[in-house]
GUMI-796132 format. One record per atom (N, C-alpha, C): residue number from 1; residue in three letters; x, y, z. Coordinates in nm, 2 decimals. Layout:
BEGIN
+-----+--------+--------+--------+--------+
! num ! residu !      X !      Y !      Z !
+-----+--------+--------+--------+--------+
! NUM !    ALA !      X !      Y !      Z !
...
+-----+--------+--------+--------+--------+
This chain:
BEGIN
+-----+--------+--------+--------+--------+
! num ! residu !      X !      Y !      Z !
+-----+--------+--------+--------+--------+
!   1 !    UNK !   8.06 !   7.41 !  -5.37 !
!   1 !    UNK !   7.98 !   7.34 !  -5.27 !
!   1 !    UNK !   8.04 !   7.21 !  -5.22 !
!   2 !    UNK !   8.14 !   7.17 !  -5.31 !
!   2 !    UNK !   8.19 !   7.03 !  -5.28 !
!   2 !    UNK !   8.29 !   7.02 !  -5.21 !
!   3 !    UNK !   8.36 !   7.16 !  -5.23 !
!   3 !    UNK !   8.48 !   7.15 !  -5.07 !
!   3 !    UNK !   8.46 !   7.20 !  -4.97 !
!   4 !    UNK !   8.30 !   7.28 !  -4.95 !
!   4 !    UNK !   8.24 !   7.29 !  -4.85 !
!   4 !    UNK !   8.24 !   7.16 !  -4.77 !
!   5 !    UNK !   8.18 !   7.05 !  -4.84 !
!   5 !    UNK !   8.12 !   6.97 !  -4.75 !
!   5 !    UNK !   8.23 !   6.86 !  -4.73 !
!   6 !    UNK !   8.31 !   6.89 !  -4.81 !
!   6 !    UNK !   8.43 !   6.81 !  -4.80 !
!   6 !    UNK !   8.52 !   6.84 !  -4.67 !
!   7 !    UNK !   8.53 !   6.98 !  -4.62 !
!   7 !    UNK !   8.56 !   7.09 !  -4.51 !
!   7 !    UNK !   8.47 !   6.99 !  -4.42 !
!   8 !    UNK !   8.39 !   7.05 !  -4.42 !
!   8 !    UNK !   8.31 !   7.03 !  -4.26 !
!   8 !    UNK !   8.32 !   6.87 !  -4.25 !
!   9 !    UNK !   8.29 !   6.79 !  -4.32 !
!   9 !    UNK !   8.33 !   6.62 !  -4.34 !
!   9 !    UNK !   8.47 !   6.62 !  -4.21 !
!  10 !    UNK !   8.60 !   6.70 !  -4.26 !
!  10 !    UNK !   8.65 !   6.64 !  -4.22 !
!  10 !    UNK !   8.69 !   6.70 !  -4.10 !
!  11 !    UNK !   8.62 !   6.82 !  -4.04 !
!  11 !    UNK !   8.65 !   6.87 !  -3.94 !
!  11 !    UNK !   8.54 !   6.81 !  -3.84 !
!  12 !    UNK !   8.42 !   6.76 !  -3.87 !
!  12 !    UNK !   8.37 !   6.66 !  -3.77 !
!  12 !    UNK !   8.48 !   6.54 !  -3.76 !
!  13 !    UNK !   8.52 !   6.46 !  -3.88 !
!  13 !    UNK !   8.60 !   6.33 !  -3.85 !
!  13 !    UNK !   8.68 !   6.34 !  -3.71 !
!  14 !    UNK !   8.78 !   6.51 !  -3.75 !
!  14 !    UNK !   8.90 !   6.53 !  -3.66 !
!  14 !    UNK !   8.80 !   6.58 !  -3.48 !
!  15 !    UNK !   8.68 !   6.59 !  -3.45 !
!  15 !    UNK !   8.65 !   6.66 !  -3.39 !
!  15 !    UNK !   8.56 !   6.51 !  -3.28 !
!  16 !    UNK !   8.52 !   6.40 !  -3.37 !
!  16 !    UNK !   8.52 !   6.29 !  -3.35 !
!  16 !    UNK !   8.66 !   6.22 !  -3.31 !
!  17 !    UNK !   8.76 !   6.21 !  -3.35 !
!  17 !    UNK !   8.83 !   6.17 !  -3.31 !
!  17 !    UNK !   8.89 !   6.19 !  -3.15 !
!  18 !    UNK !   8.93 !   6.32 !  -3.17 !
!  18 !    UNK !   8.99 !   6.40 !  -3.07 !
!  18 !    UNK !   8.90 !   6.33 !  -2.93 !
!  19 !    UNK !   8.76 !   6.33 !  -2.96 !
!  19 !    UNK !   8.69 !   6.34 !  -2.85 !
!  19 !    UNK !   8.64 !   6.15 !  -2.79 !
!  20 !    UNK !   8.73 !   6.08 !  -2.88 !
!  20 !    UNK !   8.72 !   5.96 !  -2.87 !
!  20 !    UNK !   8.87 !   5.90 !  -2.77 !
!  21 !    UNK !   8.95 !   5.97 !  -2.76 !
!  21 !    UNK !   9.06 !   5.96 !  -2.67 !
!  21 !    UNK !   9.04 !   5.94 !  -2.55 !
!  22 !    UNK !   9.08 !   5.85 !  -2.48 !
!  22 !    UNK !   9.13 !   5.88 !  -2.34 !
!  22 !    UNK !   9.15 !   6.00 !  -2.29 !
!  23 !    UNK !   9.10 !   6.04 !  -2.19 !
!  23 !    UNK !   9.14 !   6.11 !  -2.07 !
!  23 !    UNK !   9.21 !   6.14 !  -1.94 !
!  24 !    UNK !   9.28 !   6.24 !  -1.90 !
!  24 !    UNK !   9.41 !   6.22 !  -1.76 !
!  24 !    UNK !   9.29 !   6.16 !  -1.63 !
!  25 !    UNK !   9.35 !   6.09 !  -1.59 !
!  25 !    UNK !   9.21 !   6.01 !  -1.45 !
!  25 !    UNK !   9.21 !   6.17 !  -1.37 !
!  26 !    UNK !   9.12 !   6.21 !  -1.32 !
!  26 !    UNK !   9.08 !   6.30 !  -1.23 !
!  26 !    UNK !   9.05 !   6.25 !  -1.10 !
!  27 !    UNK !   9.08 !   6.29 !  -1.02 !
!  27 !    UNK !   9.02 !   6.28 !  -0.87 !
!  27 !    UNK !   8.83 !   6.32 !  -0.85 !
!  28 !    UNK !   8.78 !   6.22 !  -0.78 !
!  28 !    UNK !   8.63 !   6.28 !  -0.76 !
!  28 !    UNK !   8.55 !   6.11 !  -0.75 !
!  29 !    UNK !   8.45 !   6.05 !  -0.77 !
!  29 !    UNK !   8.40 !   5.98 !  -0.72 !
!  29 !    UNK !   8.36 !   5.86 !  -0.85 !
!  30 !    UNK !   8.36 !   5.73 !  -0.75 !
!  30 !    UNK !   8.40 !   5.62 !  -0.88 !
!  30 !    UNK !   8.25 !   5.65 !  -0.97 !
!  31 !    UNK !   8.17 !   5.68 !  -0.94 !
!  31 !    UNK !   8.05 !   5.73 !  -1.01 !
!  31 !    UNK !   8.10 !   5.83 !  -1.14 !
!  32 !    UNK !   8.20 !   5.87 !  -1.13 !
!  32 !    UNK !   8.26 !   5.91 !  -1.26 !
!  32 !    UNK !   8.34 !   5.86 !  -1.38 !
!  33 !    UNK !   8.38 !   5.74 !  -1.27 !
!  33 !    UNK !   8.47 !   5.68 !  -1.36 !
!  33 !    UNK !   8.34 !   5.58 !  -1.43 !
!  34 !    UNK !   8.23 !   5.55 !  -1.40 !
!  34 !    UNK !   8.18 !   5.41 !  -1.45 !
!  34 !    UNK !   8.14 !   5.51 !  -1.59 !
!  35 !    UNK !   8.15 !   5.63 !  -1.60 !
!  35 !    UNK !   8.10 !   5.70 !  -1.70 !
!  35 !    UNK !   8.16 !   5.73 !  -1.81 !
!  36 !    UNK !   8.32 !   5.67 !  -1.83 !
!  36 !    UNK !   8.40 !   5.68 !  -1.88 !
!  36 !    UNK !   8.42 !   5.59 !  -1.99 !
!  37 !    UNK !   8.34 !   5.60 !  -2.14 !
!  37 !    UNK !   8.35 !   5.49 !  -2.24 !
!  37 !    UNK !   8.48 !   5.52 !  -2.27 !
!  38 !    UNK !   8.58 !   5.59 !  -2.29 !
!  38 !    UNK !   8.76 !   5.55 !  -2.34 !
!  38 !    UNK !   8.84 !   5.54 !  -2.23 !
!  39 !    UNK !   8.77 !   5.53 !  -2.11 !
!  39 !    UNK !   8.90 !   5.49 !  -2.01 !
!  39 !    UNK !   8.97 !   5.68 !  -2.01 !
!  40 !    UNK !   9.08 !   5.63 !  -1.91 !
!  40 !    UNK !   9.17 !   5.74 !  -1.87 !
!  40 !    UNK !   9.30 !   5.69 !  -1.86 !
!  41 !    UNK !   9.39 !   5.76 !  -1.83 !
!  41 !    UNK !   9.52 !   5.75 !  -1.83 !
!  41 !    UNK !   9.59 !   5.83 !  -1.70 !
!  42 !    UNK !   9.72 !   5.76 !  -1.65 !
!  42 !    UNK !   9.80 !   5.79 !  -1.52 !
!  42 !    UNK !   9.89 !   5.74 !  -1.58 !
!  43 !    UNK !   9.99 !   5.87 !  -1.60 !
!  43 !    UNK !  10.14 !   5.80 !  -1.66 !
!  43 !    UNK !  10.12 !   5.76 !  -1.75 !
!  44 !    UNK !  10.19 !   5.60 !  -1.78 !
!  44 !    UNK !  10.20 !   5.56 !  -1.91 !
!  44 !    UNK !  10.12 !   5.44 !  -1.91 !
!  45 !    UNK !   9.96 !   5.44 !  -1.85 !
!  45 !    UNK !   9.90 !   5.30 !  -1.78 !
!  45 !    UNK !   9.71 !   5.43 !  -1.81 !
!  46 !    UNK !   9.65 !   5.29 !  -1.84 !
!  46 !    UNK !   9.55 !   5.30 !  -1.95 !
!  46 !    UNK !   9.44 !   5.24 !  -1.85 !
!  47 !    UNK !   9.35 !   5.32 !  -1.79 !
!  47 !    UNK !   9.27 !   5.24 !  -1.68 !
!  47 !    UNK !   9.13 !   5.22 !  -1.77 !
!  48 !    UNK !   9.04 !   5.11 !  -1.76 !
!  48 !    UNK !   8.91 !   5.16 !  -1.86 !
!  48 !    UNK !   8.82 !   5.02 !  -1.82 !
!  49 !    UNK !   8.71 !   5.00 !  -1.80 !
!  49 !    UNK !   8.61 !   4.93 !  -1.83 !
!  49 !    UNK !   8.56 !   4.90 !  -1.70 !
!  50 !    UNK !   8.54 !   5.04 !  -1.62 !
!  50 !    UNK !   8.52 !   5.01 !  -1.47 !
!  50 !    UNK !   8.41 !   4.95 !  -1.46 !
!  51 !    UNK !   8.37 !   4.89 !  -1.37 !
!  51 !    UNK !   8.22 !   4.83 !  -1.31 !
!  51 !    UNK !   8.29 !   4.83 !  -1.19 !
!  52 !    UNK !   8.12 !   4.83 !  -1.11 !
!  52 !    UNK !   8.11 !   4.83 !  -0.95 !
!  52 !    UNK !   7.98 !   4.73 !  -0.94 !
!  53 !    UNK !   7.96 !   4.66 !  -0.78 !
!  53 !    UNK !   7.85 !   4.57 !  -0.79 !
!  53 !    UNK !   7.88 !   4.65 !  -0.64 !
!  54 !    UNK !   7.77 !   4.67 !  -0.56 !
!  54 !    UNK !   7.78 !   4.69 !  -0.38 !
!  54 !    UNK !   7.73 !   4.55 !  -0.34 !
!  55 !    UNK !   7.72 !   4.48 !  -0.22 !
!  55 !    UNK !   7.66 !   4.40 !  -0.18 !
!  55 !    UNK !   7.65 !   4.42 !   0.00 !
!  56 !    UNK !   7.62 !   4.34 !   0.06 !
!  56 !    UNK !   7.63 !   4.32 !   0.19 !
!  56 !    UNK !   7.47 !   4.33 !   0.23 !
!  57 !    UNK !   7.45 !   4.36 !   0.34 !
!  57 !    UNK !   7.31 !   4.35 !   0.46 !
!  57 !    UNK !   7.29 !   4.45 !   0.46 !
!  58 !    UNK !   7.35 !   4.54 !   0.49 !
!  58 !    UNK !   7.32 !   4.71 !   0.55 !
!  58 !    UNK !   7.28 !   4.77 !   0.44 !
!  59 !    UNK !   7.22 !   4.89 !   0.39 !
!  59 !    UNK !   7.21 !   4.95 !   0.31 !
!  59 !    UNK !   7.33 !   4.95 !   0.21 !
!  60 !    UNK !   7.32 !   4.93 !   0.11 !
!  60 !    UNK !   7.38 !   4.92 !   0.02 !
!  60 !    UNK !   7.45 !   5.08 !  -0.05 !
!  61 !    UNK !   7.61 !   5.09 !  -0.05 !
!  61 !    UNK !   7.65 !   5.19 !  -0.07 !
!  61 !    UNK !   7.67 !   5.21 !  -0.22 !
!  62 !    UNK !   7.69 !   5.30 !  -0.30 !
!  62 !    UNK !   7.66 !   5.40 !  -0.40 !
!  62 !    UNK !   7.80 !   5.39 !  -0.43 !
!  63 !    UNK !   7.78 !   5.41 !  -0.61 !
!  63 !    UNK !   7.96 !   5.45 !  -0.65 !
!  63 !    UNK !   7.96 !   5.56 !  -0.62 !
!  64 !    UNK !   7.85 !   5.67 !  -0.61 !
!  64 !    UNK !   7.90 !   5.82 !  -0.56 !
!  64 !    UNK !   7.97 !   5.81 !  -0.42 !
!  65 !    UNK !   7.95 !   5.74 !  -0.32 !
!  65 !    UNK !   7.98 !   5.71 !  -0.19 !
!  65 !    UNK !   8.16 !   5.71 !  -0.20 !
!  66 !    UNK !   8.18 !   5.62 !  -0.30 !
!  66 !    UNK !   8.32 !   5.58 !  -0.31 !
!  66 !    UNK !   8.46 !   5.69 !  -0.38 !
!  67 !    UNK !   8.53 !   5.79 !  -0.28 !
!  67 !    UNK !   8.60 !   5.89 !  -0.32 !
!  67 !    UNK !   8.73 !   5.83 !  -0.41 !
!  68 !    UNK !   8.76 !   5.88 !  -0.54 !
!  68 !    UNK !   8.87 !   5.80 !  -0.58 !
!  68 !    UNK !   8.96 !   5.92 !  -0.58 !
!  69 !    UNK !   9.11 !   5.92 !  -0.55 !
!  69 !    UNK !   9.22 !   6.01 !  -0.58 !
!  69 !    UNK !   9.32 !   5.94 !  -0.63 !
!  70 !    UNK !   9.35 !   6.00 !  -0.74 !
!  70 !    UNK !   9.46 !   5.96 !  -0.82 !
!  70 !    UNK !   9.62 !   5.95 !  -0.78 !
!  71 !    UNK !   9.66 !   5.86 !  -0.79 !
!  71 !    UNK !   9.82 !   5.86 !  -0.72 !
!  71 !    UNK !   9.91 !   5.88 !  -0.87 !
!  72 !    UNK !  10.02 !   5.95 !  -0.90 !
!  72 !    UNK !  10.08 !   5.99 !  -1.00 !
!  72 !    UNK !  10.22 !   5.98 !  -0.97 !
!  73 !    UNK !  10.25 !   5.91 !  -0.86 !
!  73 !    UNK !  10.38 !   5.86 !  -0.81 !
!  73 !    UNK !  10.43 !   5.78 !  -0.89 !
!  74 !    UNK !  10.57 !   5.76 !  -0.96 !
!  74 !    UNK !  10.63 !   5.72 !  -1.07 !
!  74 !    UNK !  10.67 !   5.61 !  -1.01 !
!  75 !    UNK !  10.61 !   5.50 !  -1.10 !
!  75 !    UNK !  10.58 !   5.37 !  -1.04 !
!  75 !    UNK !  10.45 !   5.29 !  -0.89 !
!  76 !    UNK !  10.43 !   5.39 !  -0.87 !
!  76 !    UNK !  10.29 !   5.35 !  -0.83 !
!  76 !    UNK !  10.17 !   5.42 !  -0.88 !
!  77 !    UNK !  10.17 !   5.44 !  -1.00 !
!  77 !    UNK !  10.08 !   5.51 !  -1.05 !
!  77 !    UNK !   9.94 !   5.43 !  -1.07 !
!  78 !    UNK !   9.80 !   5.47 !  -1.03 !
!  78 !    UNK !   9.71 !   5.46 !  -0.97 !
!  78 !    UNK !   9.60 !   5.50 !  -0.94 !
!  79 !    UNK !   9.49 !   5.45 !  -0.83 !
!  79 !    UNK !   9.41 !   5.54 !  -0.72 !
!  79 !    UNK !   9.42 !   5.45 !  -0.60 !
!  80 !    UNK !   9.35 !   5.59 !  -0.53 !
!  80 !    UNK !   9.39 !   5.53 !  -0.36 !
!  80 !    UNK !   9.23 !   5.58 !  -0.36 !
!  81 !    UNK !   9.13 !   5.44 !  -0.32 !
!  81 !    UNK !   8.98 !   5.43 !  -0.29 !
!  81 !    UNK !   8.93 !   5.48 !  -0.15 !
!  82 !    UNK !   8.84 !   5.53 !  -0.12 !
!  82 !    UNK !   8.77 !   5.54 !   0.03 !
!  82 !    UNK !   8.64 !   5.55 !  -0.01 !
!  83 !    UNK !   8.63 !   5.40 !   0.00 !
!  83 !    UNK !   8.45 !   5.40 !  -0.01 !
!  83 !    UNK !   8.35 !   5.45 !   0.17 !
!  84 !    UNK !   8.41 !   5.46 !   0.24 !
!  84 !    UNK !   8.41 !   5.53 !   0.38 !
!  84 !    UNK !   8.26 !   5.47 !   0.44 !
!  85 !    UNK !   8.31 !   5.32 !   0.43 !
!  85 !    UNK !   8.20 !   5.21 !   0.50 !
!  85 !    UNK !   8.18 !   5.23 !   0.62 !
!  86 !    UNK !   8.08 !   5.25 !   0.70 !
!  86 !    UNK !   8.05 !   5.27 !   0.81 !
!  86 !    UNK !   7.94 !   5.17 !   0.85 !
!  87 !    UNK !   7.96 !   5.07 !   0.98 !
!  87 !    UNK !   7.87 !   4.98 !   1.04 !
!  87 !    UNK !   7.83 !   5.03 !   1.18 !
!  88 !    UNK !   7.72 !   5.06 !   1.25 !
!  88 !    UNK !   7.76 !   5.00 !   1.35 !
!  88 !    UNK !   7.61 !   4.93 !   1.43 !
!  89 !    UNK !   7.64 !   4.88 !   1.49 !
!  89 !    UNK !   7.50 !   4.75 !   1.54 !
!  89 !    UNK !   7.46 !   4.79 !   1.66 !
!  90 !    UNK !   7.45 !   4.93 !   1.70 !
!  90 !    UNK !   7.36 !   4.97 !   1.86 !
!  90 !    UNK !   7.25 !   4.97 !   1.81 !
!  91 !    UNK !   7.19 !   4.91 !   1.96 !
!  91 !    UNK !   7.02 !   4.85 !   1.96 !
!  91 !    UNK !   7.01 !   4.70 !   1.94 !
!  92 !    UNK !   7.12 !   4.66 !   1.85 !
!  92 !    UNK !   7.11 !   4.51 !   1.82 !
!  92 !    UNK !   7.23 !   4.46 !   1.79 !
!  93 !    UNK !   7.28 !   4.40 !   1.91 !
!  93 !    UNK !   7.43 !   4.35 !   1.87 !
!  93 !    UNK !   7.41 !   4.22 !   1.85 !
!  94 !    UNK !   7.30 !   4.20 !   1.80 !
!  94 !    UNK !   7.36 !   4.05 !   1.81 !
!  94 !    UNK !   7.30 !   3.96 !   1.62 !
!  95 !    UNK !   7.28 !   4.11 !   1.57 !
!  95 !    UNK !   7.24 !   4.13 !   1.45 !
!  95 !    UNK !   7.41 !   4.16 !   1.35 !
!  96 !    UNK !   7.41 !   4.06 !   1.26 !
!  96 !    UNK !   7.56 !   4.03 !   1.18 !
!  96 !    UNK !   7.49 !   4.19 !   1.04 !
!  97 !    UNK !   7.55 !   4.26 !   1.09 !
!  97 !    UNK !   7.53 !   4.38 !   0.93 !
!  97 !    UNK !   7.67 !   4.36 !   0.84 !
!  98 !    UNK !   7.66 !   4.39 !   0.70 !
!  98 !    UNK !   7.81 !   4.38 !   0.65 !
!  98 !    UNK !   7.76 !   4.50 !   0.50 !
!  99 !    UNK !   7.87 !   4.54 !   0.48 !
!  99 !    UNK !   7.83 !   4.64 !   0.40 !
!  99 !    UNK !   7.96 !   4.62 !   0.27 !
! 100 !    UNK !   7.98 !   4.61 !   0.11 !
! 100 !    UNK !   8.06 !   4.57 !   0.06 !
! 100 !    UNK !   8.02 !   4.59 !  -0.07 !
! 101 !    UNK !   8.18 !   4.65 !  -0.16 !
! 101 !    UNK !   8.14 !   4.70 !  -0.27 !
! 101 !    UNK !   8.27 !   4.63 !  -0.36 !
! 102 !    UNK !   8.20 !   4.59 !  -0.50 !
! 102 !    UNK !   8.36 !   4.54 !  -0.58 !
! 102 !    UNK !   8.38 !   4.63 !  -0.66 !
! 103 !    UNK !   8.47 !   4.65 !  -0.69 !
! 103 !    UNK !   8.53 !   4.73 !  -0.78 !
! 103 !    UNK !   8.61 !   4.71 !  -0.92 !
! 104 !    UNK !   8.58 !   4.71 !  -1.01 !
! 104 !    UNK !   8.67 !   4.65 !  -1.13 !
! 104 !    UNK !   8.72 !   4.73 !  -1.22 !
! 105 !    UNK !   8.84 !   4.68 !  -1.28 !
! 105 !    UNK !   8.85 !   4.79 !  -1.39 !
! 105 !    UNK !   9.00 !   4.71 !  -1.46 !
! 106 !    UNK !   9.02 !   4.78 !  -1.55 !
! 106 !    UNK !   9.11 !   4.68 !  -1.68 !
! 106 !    UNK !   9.21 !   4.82 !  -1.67 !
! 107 !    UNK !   9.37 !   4.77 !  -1.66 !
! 107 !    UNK !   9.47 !   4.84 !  -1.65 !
! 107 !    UNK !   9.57 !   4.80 !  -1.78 !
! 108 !    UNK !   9.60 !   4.85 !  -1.84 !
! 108 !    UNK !   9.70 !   4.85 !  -1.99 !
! 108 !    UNK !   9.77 !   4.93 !  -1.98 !
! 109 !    UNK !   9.92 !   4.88 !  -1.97 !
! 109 !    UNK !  10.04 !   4.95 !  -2.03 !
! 109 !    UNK !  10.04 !   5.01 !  -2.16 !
! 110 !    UNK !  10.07 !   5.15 !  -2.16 !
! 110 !    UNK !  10.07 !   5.19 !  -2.34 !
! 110 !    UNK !  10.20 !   5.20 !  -2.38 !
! 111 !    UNK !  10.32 !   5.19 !  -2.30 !
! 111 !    UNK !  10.45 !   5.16 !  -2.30 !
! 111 !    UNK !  10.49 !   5.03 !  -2.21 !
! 112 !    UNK !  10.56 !   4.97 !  -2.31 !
! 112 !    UNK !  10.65 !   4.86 !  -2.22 !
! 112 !    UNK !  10.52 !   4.77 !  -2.15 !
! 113 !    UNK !  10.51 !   4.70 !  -2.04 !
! 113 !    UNK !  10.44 !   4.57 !  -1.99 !
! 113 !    UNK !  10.42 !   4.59 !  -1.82 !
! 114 !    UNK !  10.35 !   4.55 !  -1.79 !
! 114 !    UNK !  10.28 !   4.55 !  -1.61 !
! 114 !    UNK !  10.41 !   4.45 !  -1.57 !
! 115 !    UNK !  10.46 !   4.46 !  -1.48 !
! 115 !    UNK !  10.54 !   4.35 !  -1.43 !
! 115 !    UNK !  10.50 !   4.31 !  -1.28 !
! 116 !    UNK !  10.44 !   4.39 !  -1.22 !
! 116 !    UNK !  10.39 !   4.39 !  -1.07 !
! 116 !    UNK !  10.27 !   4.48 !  -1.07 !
! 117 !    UNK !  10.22 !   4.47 !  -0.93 !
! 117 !    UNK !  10.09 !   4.57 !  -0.87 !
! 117 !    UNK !  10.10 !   4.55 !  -0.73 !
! 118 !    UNK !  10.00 !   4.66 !  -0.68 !
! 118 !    UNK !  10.02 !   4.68 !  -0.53 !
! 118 !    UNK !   9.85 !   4.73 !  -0.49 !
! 119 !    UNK !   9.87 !   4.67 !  -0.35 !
! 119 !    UNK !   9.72 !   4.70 !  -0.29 !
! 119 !    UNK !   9.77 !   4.70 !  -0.10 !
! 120 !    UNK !   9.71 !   4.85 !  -0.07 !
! 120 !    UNK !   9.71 !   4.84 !   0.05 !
! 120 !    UNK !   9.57 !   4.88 !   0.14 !
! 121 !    UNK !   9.59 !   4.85 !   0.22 !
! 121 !    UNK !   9.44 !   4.90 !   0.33 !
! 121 !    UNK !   9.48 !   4.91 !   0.46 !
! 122 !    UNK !   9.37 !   5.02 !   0.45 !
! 122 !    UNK !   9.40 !   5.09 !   0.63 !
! 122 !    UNK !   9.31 !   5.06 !   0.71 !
! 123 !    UNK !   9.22 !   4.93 !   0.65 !
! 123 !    UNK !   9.07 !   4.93 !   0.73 !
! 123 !    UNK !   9.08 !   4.96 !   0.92 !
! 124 !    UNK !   8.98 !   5.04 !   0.99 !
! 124 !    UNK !   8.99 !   4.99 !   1.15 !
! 124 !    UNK !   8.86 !   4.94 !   1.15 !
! 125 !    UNK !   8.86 !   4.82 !   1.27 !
! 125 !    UNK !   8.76 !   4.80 !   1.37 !
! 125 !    UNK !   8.78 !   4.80 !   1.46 !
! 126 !    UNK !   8.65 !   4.81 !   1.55 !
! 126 !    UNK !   8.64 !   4.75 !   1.69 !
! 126 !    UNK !   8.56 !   4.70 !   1.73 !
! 127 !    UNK !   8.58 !   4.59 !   1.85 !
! 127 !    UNK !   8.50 !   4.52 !   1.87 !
! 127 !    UNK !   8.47 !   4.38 !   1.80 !
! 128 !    UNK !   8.42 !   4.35 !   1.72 !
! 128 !    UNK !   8.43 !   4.21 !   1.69 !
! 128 !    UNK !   8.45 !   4.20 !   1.50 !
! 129 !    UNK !   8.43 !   4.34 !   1.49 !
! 129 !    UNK !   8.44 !   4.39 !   1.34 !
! 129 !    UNK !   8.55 !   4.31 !   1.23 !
! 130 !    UNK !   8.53 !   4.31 !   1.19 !
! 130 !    UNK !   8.65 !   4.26 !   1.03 !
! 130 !    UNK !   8.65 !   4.34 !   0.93 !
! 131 !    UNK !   8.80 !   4.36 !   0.84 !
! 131 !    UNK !   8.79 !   4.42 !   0.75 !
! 131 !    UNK !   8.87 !   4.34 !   0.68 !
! 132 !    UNK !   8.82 !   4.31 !   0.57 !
! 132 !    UNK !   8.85 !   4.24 !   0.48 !
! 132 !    UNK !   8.91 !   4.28 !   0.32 !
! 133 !    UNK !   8.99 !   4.26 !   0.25 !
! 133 !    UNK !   9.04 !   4.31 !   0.11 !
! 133 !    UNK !   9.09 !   4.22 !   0.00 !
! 134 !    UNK !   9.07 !   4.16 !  -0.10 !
! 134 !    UNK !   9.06 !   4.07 !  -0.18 !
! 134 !    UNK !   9.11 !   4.16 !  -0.34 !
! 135 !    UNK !   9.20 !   4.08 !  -0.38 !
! 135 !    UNK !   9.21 !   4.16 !  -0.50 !
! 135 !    UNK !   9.24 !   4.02 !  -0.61 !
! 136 !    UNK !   9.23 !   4.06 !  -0.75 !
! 136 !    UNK !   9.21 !   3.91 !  -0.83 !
! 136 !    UNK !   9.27 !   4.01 !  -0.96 !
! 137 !    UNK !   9.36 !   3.92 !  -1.01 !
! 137 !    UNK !   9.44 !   3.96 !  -1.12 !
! 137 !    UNK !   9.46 !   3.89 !  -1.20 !
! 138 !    UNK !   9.48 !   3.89 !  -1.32 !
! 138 !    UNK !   9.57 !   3.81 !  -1.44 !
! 138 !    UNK !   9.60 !   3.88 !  -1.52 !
! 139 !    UNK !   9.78 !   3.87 !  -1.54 !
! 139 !    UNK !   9.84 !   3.91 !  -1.62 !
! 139 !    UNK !   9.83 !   3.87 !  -1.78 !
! 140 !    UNK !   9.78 !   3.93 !  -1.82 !
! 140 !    UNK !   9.81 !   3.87 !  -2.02 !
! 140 !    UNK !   9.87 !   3.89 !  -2.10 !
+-----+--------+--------+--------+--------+
């Protein structure tokens, strides 16, 4: 009976473990990633402790709203976001709408050290529109 339970003991331990690991990042919506207690992995880079806040005037958009795809390009390893904001002010132009989501998340090298990062955007407007992109870092 004692190496019964000695057995099963340690095939939960290993079954706990296993399932306490990081994961490869998947493509699909940041509403997945906020669900992520061990983080995920891209290459040799450790993404984990996402949070999202939306703000703005307009209806307020959703992390399901926000498409994430994973970039696995050797050295820009990543995601490329399309939260797919949409404004527009017919009926009332003279009403300021703004619609705006942050996004956070903690990136760790599991080999070697971050030396740089990169951020691009494709935002369009027209008309009196702005698009705006802000990004905030520290290296440790």
């Amino acid at each position: 009976m004692k190496k019964i339970f000695l057995l099963i003991s340690a095939l939960v331990l290993t079954t706990v473990s296993a399932s306490a690991a990081p994961s490869t990042c998947q493509n699909g919506t940041y509403a997945d990633y906020l669900l992520l207690t061990e983080g995920c992995t891209v290459g040799d880079l450790l993404f984990s402790g996402f949070g999202f806040l939306p703000g703005g005037t307009a209806p307020l958009i959703t992390a399901n709203q926000v498409g994430v795809g994973v970039i696995t390009d050797l050295g820009m390893e990543g995601f490329a976001f399309n939260p797919g904001i949409n404004l527009s002010n017919v009926g009332s132009p003279t009403t300021f709408l703004s619609r705006d989501a942050a996004l956070s998340f903690t990136v760790t090298a599991l080999v070697g050290m971050l030396t740089d990062l990169h951020l691009f955007s494709n935002g369009v407007t027209s008309g009196s529109g702005a698009v705006n992109v802000t990004e905030t870092y520290c290296f440790n």
